[in-house]
N, C-alpha and C positions, 0 to 999 in steps of 0.2 A: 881521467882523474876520479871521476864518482865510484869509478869499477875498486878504485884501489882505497875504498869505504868500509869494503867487506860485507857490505848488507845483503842480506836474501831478497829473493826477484821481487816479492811483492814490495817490501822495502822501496827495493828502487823505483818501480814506479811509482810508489806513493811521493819519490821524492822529486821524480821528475816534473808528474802534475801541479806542487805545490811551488818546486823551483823551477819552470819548466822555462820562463824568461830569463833567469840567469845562467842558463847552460846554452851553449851552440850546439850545432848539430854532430859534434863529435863527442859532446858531453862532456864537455871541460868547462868549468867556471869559468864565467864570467866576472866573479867577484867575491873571492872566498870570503871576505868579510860579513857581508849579506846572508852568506849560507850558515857560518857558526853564532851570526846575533840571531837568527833564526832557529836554530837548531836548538838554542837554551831557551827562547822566551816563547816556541811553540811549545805543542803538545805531544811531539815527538822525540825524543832524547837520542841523539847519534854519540858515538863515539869519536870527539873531537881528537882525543889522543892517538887516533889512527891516522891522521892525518902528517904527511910528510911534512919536515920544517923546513922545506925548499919549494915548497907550494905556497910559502907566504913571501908578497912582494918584498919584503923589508924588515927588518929586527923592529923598528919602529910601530910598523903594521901590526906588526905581531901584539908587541904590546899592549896596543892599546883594544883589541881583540880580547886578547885572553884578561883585561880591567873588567870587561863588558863582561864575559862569561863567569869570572867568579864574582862578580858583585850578582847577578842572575840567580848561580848556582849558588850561593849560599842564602839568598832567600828563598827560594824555591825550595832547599831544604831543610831552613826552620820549619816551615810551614809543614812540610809533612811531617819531620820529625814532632812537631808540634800535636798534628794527629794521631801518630804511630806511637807516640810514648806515653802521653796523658788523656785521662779521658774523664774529661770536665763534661757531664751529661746530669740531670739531676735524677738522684736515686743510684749513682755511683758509691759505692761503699769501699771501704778497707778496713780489716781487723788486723791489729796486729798484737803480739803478745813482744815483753820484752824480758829481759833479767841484768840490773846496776844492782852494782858493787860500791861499795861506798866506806871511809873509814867515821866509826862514829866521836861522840865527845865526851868530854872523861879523863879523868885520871885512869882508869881502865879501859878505856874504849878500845875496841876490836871492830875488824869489820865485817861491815851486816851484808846481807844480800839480799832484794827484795824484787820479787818477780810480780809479774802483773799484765793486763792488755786493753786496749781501748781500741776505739772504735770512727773513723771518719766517714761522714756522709754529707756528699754535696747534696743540699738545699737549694739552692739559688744561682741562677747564670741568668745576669742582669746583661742586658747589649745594646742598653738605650744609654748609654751614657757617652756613647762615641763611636764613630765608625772604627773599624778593626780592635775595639777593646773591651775587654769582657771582666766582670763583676763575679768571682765565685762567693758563694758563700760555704762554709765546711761548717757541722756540726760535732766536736767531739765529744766520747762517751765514754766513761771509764778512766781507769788513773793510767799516768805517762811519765815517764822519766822527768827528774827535776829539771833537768837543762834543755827538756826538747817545747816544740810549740807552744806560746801561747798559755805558760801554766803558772807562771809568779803573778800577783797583785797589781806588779810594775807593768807590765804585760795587758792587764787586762784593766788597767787603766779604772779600779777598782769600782767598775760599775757591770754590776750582777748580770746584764744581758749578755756579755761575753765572756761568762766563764765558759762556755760550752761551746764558741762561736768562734773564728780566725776565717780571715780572708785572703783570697788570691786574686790579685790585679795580672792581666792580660794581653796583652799587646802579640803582634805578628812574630815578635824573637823572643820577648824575654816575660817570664815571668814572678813577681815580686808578692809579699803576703804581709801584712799587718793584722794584729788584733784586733783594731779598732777600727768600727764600718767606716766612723765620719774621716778617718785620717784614709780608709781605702777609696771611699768617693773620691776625694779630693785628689788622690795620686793618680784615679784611673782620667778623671779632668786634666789633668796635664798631660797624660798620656794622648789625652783624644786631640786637644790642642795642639802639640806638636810630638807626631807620632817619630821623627828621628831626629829630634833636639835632646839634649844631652839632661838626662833626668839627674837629681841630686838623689838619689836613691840605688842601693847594690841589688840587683836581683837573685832571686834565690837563682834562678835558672839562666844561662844566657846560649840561645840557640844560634844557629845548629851545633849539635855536640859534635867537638872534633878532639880526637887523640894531641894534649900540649897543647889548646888551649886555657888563656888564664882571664880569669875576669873579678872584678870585686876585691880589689885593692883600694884601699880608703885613702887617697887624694889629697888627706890634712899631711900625713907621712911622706918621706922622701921612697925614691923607685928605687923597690929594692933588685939586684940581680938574682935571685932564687923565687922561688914560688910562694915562699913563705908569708902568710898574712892576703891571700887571696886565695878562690876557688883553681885548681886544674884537674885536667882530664887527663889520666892517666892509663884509660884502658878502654875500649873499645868494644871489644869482643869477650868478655868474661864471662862464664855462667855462675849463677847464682842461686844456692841450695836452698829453701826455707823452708818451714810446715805447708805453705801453700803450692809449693812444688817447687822444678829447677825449669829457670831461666836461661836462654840462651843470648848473645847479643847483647851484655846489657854495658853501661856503661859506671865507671866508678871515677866518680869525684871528690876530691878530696880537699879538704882546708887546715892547714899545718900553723901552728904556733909555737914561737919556744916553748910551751905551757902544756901545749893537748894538740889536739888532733881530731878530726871528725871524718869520714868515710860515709858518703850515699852512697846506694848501689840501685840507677833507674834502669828499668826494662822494657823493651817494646810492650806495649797494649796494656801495662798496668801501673807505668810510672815507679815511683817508690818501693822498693821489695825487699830493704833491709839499709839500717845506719848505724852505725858504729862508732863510740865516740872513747877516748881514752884524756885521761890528766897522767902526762909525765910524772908529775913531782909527786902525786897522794893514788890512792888506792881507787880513785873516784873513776866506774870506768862501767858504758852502758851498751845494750846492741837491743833493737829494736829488729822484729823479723814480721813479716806476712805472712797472716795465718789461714785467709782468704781474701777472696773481691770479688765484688758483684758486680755486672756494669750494669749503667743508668739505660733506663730502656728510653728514655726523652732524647734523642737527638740533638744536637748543638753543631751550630756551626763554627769555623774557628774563621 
């Protein structure tokens, strides 16, 4: 049974010495169960899909097997995706340049177009305020599209230390951002409190990114059958062009309303690398690209 695994010799012995009491001396399991919660919550990753579906005692068995492995397998890979997409280090930077379109006001009004670029730089990765959850601080710089981060009065909760300032709250799956430090404390306390109770907040991000994925539907509204009015994942594997170069792997999100529509485009090792946002009804319509990045030479753990 192990032979029909597929793995190379060394493989198998490393698999024999770690499972070497659950095999008899023919090398047949003793307990296939043992060997696949094993096989996710070690540091070895096998190819459970290679495994015959007549080697499992019972449908039953089965199930409750592969419960264990994708509740495993999907934290195991927010977590890297967590590292392989963002990189929350302090002295992390991004430029990006944008160009909105916009219809103006008037009896004549026409529409303008006004290009422009700013600047983010994580400041702060706070990790005393709870085990697995982390405090960013972003500093921005330069002008930004009217509808993107943190840039109305309403927004910045009309107090002058955060015209320049927005925050990222952390946890092991998802990550959420607020303008305002004293409202990001307070969410990352609840987060440390109870790290998988059920927050009253939509996260910008909800990991691990999977292709049809939906998340961030607002809970006062009845469940709609379509996507519309929440975050999905619609693409996986995309590349993505910008001034800062082309991406491969990256992943596009999207958020659809009768009204508009908004498209992120995140990428391994640098996060955010282009947004795109359209209003059906008016002229109003923005795209934000990456022009470069620097990463934080501070280390952070996630």
């Amino acid at each position: 049974m192990v032979h029909q695994l597929g793995l190379p010799q060394h493989a198998l012995r490393n698999l024999k010495r770690v499972f070497g009491r659950f095999l008899d001396s023919r090398n047949q399991l003793v307990s296939l169960e043992w060997l696949l919660i094993f096989a996710v919550v070690g540091e070895g990753f096998f190819s459970v899909s290679a495994l015959h579906a007549q080697s499992v005692a019972s449908a039953q068995q089965a199930t409750s097997v592969a419960s264990v492995i994708a509740k495993k397998s999907d934290s195991s890979l927010a977590r890297i995706q967590m590292r392989g997409f963002f990189s929350f280090r302090v002295g992390s930077r991004w430029s990006y340049t944008f160009r909105e379109s916009m219809m103006g006001s008037g009896p004549h009004a026409r529409v303008t177009t006004v290009r422009g670029q700013f600047s983010e730089t994580v400041f702060l990765v706070d990790h005393t305020l709870g085990p697995s959850v982390q405090l960013v601080g972003v500093k921005q710089v330069g002008d930004s599209p009217d509808a993107f981060m943190c840039t109305s009065d309403a927004d910045r909760k009309f107090d002058p230390l955060n015209k320049s300032q927005f925050w990222y709250i952390i946890d092991s799956y998802r990550i959420f951002s607020k303008c305002d430090r004293a409202e990001a404390i307070e969410l990352a306390k609840k987060l440390a409190a109870s790290p998988s109770g059920n927050i009253q907040e939509v996260p910008d991000y909800l990991l691990p990114f999977k292709v049809g994925e939906l998340w961030g539907a607002d809970p006062a509204y009845p469940k709609r059958d379509d996507d519309f009015y929440q975050w999905s994942i619609e693409d996986g594997e995309t590349d993505v062009t910008v001034p800062a170069g082309k991406f491969k792997g990256c992943y596009a999100l999207f958020y659809r309303t009768l009204p508009d529509h908004e498209i992120r485009w995140i990428c391994p090792g640098v996060g955010l690398v282009a947004t795109e946002y359209e209003h059906h009804g008016t002229t109003h319509h923005y795209r934000i690209e990456l022009q470069s990045y620097t990463r934080g030479a501070t280390h952070q753990a996630y």
